[in-house]
Wavefront OBJ file of the C-alpha trace (Angstrom):
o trace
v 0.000 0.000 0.000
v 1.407 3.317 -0.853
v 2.396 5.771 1.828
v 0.812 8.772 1.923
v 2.722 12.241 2.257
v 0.784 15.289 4.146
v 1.941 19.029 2.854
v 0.840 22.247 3.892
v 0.154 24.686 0.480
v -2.503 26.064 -1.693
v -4.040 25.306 -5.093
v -2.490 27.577 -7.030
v -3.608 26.535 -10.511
v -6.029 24.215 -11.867
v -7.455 22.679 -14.906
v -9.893 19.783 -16.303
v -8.389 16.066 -16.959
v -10.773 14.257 -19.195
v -14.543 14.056 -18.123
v -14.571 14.157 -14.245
v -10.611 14.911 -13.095
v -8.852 17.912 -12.386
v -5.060 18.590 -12.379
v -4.166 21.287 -9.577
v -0.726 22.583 -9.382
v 0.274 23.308 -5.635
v 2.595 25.605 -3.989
v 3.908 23.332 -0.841
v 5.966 24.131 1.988
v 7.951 20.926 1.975
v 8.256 20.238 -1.854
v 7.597 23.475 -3.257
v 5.487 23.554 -6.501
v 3.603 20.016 -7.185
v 1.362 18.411 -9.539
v -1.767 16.768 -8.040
v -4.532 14.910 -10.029
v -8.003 14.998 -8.113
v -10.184 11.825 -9.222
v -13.365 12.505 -9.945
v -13.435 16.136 -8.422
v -15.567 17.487 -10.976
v -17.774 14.889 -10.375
v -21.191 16.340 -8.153
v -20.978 15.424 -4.708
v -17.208 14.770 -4.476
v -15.159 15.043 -1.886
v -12.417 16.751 -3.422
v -14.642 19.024 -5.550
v -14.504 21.460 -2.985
v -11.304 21.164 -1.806
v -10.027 21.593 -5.825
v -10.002 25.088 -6.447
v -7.626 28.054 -6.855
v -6.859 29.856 -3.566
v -7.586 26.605 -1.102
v -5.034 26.594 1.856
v -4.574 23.893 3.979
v -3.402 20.523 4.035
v -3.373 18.351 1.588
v -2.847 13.942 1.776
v -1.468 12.294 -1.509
v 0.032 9.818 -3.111
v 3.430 10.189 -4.671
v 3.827 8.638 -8.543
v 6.397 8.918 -10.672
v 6.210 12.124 -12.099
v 2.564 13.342 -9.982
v 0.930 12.768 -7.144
v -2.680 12.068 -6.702
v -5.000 13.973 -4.144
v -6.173 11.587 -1.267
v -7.890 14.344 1.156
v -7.753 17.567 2.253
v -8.191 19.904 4.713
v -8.463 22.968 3.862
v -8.082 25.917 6.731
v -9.062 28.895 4.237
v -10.733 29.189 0.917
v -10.563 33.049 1.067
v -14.534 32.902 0.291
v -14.703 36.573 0.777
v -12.329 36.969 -2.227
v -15.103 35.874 -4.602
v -17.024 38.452 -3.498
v -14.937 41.425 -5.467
v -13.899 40.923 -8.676
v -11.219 43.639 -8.817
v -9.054 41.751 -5.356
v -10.116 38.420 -7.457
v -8.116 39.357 -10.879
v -5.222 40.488 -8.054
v -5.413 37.292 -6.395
v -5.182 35.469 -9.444
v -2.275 37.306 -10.334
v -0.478 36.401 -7.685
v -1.100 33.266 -8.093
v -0.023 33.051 -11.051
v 3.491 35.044 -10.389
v 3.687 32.264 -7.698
v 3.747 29.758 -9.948
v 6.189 31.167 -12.368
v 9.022 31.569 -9.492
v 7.772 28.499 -7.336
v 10.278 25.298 -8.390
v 9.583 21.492 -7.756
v 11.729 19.822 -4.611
v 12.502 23.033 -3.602
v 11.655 24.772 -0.101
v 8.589 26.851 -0.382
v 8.388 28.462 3.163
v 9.430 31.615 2.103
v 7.007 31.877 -1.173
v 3.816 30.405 0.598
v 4.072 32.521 3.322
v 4.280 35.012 1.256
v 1.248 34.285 -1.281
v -0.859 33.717 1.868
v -0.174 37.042 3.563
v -0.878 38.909 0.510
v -4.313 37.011 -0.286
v -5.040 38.670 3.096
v -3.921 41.282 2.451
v -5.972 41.703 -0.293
v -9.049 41.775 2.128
v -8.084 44.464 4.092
v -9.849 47.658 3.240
v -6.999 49.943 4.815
v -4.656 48.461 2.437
v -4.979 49.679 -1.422
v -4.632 46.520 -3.456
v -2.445 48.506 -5.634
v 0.309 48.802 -2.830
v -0.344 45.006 -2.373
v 0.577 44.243 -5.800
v 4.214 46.359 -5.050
v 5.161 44.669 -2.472
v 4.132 41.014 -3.305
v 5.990 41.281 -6.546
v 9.368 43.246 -5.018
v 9.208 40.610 -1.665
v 9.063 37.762 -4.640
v 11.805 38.912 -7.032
v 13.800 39.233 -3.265
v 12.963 35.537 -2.397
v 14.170 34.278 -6.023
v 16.988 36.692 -5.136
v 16.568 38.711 -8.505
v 16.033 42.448 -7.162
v 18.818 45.617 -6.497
v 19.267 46.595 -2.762
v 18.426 50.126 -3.340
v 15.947 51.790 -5.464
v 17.080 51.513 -9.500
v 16.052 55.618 -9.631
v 15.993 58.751 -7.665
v 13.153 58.662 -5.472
v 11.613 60.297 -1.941
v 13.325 59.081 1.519
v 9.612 58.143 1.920
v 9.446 55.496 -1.033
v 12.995 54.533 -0.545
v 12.089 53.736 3.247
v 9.292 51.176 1.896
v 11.611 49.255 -0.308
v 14.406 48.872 2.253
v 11.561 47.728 5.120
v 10.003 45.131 2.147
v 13.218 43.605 1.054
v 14.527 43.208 4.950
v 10.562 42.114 6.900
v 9.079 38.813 6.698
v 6.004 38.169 5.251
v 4.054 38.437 8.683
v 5.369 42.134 8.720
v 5.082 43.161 5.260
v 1.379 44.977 5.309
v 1.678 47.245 8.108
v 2.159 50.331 6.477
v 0.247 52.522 4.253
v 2.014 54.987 1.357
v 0.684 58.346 -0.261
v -0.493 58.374 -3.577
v 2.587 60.391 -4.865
v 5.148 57.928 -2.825
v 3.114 54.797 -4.053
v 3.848 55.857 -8.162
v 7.398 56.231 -6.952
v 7.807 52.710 -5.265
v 5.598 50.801 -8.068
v 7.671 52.756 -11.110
v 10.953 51.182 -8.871
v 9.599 48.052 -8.920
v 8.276 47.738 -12.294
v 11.623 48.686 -13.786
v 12.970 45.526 -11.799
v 9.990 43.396 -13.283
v 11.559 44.461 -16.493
v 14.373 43.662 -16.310
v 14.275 40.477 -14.150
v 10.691 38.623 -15.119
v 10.616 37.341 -18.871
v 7.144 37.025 -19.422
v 3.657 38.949 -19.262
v 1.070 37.311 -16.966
v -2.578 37.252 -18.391
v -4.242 38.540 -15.347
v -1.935 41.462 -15.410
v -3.995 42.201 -18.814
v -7.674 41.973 -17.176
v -6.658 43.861 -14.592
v -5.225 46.548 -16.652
v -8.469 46.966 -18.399
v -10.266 46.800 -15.086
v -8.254 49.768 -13.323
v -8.559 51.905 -16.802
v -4.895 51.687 -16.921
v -4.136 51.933 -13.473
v -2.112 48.939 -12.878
v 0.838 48.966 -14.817
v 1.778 45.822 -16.809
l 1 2 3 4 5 6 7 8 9 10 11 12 13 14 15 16 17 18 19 20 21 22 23 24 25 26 27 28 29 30 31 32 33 34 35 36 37 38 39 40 41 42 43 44 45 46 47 48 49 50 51 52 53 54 55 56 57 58 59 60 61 62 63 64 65 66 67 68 69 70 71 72 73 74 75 76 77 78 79 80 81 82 83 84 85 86 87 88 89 90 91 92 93 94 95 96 97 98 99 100 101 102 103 104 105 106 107 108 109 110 111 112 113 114 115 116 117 118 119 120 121 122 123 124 125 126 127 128 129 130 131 132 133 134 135 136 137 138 139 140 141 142 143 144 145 146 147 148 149 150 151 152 153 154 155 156 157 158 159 160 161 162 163 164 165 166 167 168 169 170 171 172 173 174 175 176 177 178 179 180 181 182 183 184 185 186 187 188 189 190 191 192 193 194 195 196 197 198 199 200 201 202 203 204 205 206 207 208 209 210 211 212 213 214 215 216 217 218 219 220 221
């Protein structure tokens, strides 16, 4: 009988297998990114139906194959239900998710990247917090964890903005929200951290491109 490995992670991508399986891709703490096929989750009254859907955190029981594993159980802690409920933090959500699963790596460690995706669904549901300076500071904190980002700000800007992206690259993820930025000092610290985008992340990310029509332009790509 096959052992079965429990991981802590979330679904970050997933996607029909024939007529009623679905192949999730999942951002781990012990094995970083994994493939997972759910057996008959997209069959009504499922177990795993629920359980097999983008944004799910918890912990997850599988098999290990050869190249796969296969979803036994779950338990999930947080489905970020509230999430659903606006469709502007949804399309950022999804973003994330899907920057997450550009940097995350199979058989790697993925503390440092889950903790950070989780945080910054949150985050995402804080009102205080404009989802715009969410974006920032997921995508600087993630270029820092793949260790692709410059120390200081890559132009001249405000002791204000250049304050933020010190206290991002240097706080852990449980820190990283607790502070708010101007309007004027936010354009500064997302221009800083697009240019690294630029010129360290090789491809364009299709929520990126609803979003962009969403915000009227707001959200740069």
């Amino acid at each position: 009988m096959r052992e079965v490995e429990t991981m802590m992670g979330m679904v970050i991508r997933v996607s029909p297998v024939g007529e009623m399986d679905k192949r999730l891709v999942i951002l781990t703490r012990e094995r970083g990114k994994i493939t997972a096929f759910a057996r008959g989750a997209r069959r009504p009254g499922n177990p795993l139906m629920a359980v097999s859907r983008p944004f799910a955190f918890g912990q997850f029981s599988l098999y290990e194959g050869r190249d796969s594993y296969t979803l036994r159980s779950a338990e999930i802690t947080n489905y970020f239900e509230a999430l659903a409920l606006d469709m502007e933090g949804t399309c950022y959500g999804s973003y994330f998710l899907e920057l997450a699963d550009y940097y995350a790596r199979e058989n790697m460690d993925g503390t440092g990247l889950l903790k950070l995706l989780y945080q910054s669904i949150r985050a995402l549901l804080k009102p205080a917090l404009k989802n715009e300076l969410v974006q920032r500071v997921f995508e600087l904190k993630a270029m820092v964890l793949n260790g692709e980002y410059t120390e200081a700000p890559p132009c001249p800007v405000s002791d204000s903005a250049g304050y933020a992206w010190e206290y991002v690259i240097a706080s852990p993820a449980e820190h990283l929200y607790t502070f708010t930025l101007t309007d004027p000092v936010l354009e500064e610290f997302g221009r800083c951290v697009e240019i690294n985008k630029k010129r360290y992340v090789d491809r364009e990310f299709h929520s990126l491109e609803i979003l962009h029509t969403m915000t009227g332009g707001k959200v740069l790509k």
